[in-house]
C-alpha positions as CSV (number, residue, x, y, z in Angstrom):
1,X,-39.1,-14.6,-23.1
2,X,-42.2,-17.3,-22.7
3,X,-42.2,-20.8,-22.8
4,X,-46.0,-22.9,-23.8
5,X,-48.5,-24.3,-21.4
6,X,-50.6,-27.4,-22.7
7,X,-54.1,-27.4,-21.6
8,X,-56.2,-30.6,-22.5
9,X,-60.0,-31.1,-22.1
10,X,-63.1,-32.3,-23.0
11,X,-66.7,-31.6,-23.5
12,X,-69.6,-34.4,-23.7
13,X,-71.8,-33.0,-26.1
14,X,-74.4,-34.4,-27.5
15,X,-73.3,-37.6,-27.4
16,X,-70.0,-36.4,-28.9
17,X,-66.7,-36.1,-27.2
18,X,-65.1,-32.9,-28.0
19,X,-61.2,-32.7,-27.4
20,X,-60.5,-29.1,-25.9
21,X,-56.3,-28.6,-26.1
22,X,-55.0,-24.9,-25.9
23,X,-51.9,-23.9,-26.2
24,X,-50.7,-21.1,-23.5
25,X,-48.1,-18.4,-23.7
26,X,-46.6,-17.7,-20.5
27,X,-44.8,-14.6,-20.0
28,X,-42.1,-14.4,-16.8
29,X,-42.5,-10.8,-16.5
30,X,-44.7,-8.7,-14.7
31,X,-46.8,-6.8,-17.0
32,X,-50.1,-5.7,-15.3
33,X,-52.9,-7.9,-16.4
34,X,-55.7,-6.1,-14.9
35,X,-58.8,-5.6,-16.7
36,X,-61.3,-3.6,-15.3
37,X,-65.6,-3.7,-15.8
38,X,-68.0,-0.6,-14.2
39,X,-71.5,-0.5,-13.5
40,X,-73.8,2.4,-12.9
41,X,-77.2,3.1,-12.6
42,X,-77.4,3.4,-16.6
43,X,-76.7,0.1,-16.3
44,X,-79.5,-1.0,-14.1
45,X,-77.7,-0.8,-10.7
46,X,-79.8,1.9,-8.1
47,X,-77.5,3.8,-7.0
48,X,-74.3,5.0,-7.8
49,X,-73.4,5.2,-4.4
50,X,-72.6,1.7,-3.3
51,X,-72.2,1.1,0.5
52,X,-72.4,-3.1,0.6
53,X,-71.6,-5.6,-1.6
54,X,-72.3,-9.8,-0.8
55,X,-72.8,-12.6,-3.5
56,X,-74.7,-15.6,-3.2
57,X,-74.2,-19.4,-3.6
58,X,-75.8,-19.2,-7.0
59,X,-73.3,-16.6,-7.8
60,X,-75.9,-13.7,-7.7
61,X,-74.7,-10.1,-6.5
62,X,-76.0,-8.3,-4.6
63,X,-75.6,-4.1,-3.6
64,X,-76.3,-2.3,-1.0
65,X,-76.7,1.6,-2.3
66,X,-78.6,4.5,-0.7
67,X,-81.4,4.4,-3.2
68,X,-82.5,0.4,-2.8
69,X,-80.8,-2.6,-3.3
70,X,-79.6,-4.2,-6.1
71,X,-79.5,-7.9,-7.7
72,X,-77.7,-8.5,-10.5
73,X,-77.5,-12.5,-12.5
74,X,-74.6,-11.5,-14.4
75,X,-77.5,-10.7,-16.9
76,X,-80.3,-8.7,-15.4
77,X,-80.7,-6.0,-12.5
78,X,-83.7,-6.2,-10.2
79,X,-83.7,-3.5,-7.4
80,X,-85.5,-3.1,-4.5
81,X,-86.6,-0.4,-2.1
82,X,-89.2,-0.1,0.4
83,X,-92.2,-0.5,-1.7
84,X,-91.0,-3.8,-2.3
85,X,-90.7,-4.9,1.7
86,X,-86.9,-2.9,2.5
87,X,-87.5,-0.9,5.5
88,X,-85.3,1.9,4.2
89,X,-83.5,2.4,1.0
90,X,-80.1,3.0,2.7
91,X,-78.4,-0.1,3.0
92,X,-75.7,-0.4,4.6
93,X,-75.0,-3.7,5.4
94,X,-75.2,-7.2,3.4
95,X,-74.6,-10.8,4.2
96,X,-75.7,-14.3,3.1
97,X,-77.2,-16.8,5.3
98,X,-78.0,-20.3,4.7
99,X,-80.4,-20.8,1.7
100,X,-79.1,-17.8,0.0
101,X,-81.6,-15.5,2.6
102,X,-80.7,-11.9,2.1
103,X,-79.8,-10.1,5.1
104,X,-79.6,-6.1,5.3
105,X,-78.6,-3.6,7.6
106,X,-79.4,0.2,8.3
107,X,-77.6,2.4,10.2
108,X,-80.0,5.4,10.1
109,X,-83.6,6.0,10.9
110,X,-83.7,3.0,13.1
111,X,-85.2,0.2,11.3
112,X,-83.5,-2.5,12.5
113,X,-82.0,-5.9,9.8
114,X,-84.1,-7.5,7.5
115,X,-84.1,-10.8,6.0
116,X,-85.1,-11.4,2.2
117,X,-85.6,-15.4,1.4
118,X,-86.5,-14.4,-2.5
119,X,-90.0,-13.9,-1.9
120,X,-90.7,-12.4,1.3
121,X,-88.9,-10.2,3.6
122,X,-88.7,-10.2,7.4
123,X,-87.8,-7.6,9.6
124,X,-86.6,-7.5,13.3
125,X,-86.4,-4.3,15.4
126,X,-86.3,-3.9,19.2
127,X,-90.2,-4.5,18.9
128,X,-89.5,-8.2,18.3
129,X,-85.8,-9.2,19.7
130,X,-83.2,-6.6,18.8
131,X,-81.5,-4.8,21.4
132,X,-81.2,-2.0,19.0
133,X,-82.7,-0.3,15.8
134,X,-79.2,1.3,13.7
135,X,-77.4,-1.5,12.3
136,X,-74.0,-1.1,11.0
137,X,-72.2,-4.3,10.2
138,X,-73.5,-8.3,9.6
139,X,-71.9,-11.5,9.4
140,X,-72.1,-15.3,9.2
141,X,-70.5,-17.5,10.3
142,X,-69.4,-20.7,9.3
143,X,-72.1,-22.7,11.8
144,X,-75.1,-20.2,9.8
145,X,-75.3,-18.0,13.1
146,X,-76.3,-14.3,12.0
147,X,-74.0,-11.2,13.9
148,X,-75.3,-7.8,13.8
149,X,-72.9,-4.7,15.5
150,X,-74.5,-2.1,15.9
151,X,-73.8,1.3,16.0
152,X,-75.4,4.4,18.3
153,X,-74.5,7.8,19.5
154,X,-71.6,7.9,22.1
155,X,-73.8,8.5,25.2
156,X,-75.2,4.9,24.4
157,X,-73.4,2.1,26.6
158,X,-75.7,-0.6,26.0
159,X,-75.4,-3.9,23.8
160,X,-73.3,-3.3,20.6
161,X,-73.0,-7.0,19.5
162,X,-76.5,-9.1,18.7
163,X,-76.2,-12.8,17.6
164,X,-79.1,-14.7,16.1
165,X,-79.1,-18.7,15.5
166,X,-82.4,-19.0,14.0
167,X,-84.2,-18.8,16.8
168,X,-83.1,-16.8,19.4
169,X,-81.4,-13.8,20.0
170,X,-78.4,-13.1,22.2
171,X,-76.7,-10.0,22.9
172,X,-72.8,-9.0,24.0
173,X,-71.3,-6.1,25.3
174,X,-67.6,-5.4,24.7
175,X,-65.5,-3.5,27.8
176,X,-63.1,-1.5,26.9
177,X,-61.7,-1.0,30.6
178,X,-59.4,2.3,29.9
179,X,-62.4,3.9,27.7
180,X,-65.8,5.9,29.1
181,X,-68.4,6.5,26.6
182,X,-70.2,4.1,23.2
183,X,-67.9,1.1,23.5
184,X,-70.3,-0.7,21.2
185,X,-70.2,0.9,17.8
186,X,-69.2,-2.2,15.8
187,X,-67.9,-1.5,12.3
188,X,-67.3,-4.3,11.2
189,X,-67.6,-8.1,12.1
190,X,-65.2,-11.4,11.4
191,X,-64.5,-14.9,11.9
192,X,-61.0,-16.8,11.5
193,X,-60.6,-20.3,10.0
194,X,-60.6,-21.2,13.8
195,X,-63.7,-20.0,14.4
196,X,-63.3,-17.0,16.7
197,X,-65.4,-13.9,15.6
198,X,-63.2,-10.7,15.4
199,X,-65.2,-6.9,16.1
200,X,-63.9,-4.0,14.7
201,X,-65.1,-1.0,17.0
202,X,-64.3,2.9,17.5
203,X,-62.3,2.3,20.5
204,X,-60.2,-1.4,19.4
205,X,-60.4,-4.9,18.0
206,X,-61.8,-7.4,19.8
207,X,-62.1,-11.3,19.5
208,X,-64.2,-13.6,20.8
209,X,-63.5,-17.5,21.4
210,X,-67.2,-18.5,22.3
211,X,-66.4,-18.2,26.2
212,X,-63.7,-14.9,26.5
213,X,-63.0,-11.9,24.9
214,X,-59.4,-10.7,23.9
215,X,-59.4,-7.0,23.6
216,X,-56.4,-5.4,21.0
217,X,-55.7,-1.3,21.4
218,X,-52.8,0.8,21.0
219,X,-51.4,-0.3,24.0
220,X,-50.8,-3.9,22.5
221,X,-50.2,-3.6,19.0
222,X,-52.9,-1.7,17.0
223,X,-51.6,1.3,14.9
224,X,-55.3,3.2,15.8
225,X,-58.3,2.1,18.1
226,X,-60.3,3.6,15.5
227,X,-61.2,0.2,13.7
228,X,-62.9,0.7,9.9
229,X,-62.8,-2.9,8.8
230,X,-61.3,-6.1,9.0
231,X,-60.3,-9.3,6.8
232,X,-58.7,-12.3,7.0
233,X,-56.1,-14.0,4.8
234,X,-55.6,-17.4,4.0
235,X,-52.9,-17.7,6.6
236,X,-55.7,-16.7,9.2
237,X,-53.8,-13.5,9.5
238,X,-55.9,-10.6,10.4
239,X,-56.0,-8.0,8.6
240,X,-56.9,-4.6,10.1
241,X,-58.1,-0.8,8.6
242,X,-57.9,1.8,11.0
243,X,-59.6,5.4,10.8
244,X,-56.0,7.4,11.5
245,X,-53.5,5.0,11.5
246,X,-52.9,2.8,8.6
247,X,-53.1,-1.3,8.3
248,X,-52.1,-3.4,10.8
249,X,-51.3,-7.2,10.1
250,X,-52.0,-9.3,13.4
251,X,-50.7,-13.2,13.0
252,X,-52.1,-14.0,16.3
253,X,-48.9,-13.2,18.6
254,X,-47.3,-10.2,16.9
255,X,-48.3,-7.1,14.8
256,X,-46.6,-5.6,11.6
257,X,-48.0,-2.6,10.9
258,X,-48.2,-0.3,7.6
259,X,-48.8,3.4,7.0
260,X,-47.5,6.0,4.1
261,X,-44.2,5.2,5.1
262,X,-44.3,2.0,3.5
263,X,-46.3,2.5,0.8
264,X,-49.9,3.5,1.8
265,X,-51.5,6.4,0.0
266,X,-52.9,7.5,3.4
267,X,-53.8,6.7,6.8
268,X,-57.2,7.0,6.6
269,X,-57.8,3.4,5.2
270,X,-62.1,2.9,5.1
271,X,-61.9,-0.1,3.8
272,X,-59.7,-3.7,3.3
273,X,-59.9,-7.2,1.7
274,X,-58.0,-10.3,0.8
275,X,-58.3,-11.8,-2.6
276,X,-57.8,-15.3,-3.4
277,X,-54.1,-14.4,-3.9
278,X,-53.6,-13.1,-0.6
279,X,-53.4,-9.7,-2.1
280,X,-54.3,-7.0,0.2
281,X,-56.6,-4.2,-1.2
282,X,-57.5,-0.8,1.2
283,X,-60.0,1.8,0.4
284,X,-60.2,5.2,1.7
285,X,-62.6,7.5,3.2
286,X,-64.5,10.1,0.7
287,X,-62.9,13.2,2.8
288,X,-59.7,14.9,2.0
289,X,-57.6,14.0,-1.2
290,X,-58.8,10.8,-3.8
291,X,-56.3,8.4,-3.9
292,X,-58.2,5.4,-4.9
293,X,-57.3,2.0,-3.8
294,X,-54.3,0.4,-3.0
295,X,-53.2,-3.3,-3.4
296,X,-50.4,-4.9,-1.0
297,X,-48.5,-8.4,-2.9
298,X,-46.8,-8.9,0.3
299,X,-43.8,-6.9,-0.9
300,X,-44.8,-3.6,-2.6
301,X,-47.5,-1.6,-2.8
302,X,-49.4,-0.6,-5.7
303,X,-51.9,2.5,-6.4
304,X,-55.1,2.4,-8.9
305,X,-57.1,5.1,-9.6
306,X,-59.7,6.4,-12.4
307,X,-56.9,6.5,-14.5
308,X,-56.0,3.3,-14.6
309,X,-59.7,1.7,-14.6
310,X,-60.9,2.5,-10.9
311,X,-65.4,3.7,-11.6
312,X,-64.4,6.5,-8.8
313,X,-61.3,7.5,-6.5
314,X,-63.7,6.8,-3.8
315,X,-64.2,4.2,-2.4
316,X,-66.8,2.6,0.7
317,X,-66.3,-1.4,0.4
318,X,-64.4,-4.2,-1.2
319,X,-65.7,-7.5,-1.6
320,X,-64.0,-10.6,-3.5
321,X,-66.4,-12.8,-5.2
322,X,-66.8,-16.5,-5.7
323,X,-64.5,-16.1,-8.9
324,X,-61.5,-14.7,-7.6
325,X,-62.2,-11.1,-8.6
326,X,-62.5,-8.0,-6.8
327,X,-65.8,-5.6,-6.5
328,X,-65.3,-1.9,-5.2
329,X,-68.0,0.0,-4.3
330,X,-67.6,3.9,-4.7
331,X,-68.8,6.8,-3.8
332,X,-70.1,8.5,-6.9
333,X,-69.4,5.7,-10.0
334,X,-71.0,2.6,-9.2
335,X,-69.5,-0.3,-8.9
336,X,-66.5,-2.0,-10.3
337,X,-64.8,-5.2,-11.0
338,X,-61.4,-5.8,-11.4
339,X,-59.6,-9.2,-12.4
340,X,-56.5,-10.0,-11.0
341,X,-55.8,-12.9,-12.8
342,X,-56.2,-13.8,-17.1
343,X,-59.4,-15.2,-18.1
344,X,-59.8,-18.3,-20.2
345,X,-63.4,-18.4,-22.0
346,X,-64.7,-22.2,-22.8
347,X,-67.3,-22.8,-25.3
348,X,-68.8,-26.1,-26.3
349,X,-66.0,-26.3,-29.0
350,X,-63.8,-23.7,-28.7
351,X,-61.4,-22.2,-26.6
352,X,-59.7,-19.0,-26.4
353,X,-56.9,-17.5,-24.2
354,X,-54.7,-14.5,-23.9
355,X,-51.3,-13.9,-22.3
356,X,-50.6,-15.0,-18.7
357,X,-48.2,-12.6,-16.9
358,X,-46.5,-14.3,-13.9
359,X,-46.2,-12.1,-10.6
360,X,-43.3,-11.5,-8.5
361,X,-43.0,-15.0,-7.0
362,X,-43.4,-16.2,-10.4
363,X,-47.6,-17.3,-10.0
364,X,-49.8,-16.8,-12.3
365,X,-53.6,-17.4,-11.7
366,X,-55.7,-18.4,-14.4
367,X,-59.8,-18.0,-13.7
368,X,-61.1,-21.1,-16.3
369,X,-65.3,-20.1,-17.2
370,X,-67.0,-22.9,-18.7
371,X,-69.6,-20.7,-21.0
372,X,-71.0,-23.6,-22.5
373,X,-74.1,-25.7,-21.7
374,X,-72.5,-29.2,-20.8
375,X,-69.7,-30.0,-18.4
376,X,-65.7,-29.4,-19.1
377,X,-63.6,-31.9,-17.4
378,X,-60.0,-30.7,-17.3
379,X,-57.9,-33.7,-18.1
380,X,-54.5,-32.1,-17.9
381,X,-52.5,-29.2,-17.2
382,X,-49.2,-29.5,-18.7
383,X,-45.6,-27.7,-19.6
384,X,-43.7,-27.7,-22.5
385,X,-40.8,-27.1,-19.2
386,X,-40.1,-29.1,-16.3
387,X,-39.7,-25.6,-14.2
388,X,-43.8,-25.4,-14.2
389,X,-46.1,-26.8,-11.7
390,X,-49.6,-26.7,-12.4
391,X,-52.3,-27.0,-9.6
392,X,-55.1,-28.8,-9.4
393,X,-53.9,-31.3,-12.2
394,X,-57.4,-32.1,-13.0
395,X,-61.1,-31.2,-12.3
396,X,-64.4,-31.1,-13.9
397,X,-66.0,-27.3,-14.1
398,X,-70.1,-27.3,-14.7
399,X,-71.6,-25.0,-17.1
400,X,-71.2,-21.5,-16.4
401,X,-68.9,-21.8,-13.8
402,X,-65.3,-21.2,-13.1
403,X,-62.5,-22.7,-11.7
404,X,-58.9,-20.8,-10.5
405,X,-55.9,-22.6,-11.9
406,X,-52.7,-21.7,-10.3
407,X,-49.4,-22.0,-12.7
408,X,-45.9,-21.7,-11.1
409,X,-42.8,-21.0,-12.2
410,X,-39.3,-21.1,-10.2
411,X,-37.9,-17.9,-9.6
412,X,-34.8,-16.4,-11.2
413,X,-34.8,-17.4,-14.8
């Protein structure tokens, strides 16, 4: 059963105004609608081993892999490696600073972070302000500050957490009171929409408010102190992968936690995001059986593998992009995009659509790409029946880019 959605444009072109009006089939069932796009190093990407993935605010990609790093235009692939100005080809870590400045991380041989403004790269080590050389995770935050954690052997009890404001340096140490050894080996690095940075270490999770730090174990919550990664949702929940434990879900007073016995392929979870639905995807770690990915709708859990699309069963990070969809980065295949929501393709002066499958609540996303050369404005969204609701109701998308419609339907047909 389907009912029609109305979609109503135009296009200044040329002086001419072209009217743009589609007609929709909407589907309330919930037929996958996955579509799935790999890239390899046939393709132009350096390695097939992706460790990082970040994109930037012209909607350039960028890779981390263990031979170089990779930029891709949606077009072209440019890599680079350290006869270019990288101070080792394995990169680890990626992140996006103000003015689209490249900033990279590397865990081994001790060569510090460098910074790459698209013509020049910069490089700090403990020669010039780091407290240390192997660098594991980066972030930035929403005032443009740069955090690196950092990660050394387990005799180390130094500094784990460096933070850079474009100036100076300033360094943190986490205490993990009930713990002896490395409490500083940072895996990965956060912040919340209230502005506290979240630490992902080998021994808990730890928040920081600007003045305090909150420290989260298994003695308050935390399935495993072994923290892999973290992510936050739109709800500012936080969203935590641990090494031997599963997911845990903390909404800032109490934890809901996930392993096989709800639906997880394994404990060993390497690797987690939030899309722009809210979905939750985990990864998991290269050792023991392939399982591929996992993504959590807030009720069930699903599995995707090679079979269904997946480049490998392996998988290091996830990353969602500007667009709404989701990059994995794998062991042994490349790279891979999947899109969780239909696509609608806009040309000049012509449209063209496929089905729209709602989900479970009864959403459907629709990811709008202008592909022509002049503006689209959107001037309405509409139903052939009163049970749809269409948000935003109207909005003007520039040329090659894209715009996330959401289409709801009430439950229960």
């Amino acid at each position: 059963m389907g009912w029609n959605i109305h979609v109503e444009g135009f296009v200044m072109k040329s002086g001419l105004l072209v009217i743009v009006l589609v007609l929709l089939n909407f589907f309330n069932s919930y037929a996958d609608s996955n579509s799935w796009i790999t890239f390899t190093a046939e393709d132009g990407l350096a390695s097939g081993r992706v460790l990082s993935i970040s994109q930037d605010s012209q909607g350039i990609y960028w890779f981390g892999t263990v031979s170089g790093l990779s930029r891709y235009d949606g077009d072209n692939w440019t890599t680079y490696t350290n006869t270019h100005g990288l101070s080792n080809n394995k990169v680890d870590a990626i992140a996006i600073g103000s003015q689209d400045n490249v900033w990279v991380g590397y865990e081994r041989e001790g060569v510090g972070i460098s910074k790459f403004d698209g013509i020049s790269w910069n490089t700090w080590t403990q020669s010039n302000g780091l407290p240390l050389n192997s660098v594991y995770s980066i972030a930035i935050d929403s005032k443009n500050n740069v955090w690196v954690g950092f990660a050394e052997e387990y005799e180390y009890e130094g500094e784990g957490i460096c933070m850079f404001d474009g100036t100076n340096w300033t360094t943190h140490k986490v205490s993990y009171p009930d713990f002896e050894g490395n409490q500083n080996y940072i895996k990965a690095i956060a912040e919340d929409a209230q502005g506290n940075m979240w630490f992902g270490t080998i021994l808990g999770l730890s928040k920081y408010d600007g003045n305090d730090w909150t420290i989260y174990n298994t003695s308050n919550g935390l399935l495993s102190h072994y923290v892999n990664d973290i992510s936050v949702d739109s709800q500012d929940n936080v969203w935590v992968a641990t090494l031997d434990g599963g997911v845990s879900k903390f909404d800032g007073t109490n934890w809901i936690n996930y392993t096989t016995e709800d639906g997880l392929s394994k404990d060993r979870v390497y690797a987690i995001e939030v899309d722009a639905q809210d979905n939750v995807w985990v990864g998991y770690e290269h050792w023991g059986r392939p399982v591929g990915v996992d993504k959590f709708d807030g009720n069930t859990w699903f599995n995707y593998t090679t079979s269904d699309g997946l480049a490998d069963d392996y998988v290091h990070t996830i990353y969602t992009d500007k667009n709404g969809y989701v990059w994995f980065g794998t062991h042994e295949g490349g790279v891979c995009r999947i899109s969780t929501s239909p696509d609608i393709y806009i040309f000049p002066d012509s449209i063209s659509f496929i089905d729209i499958a709602a989900d479970t609540a009864g959403i459907a996303n629709v990811t709008i790409t202008n592909k022509g050369n002049e503006s689209l404005v959107i001037s309405d969204i509409s139903s052939d029946n009163e049970q749809f609701k269409v948000n935003p109701f109207s909005n003007t998308i520039g040329p090659g880019q894209s715009q996330i419609v959401t289409i709801s339907c009430r439950a229960n047909f």
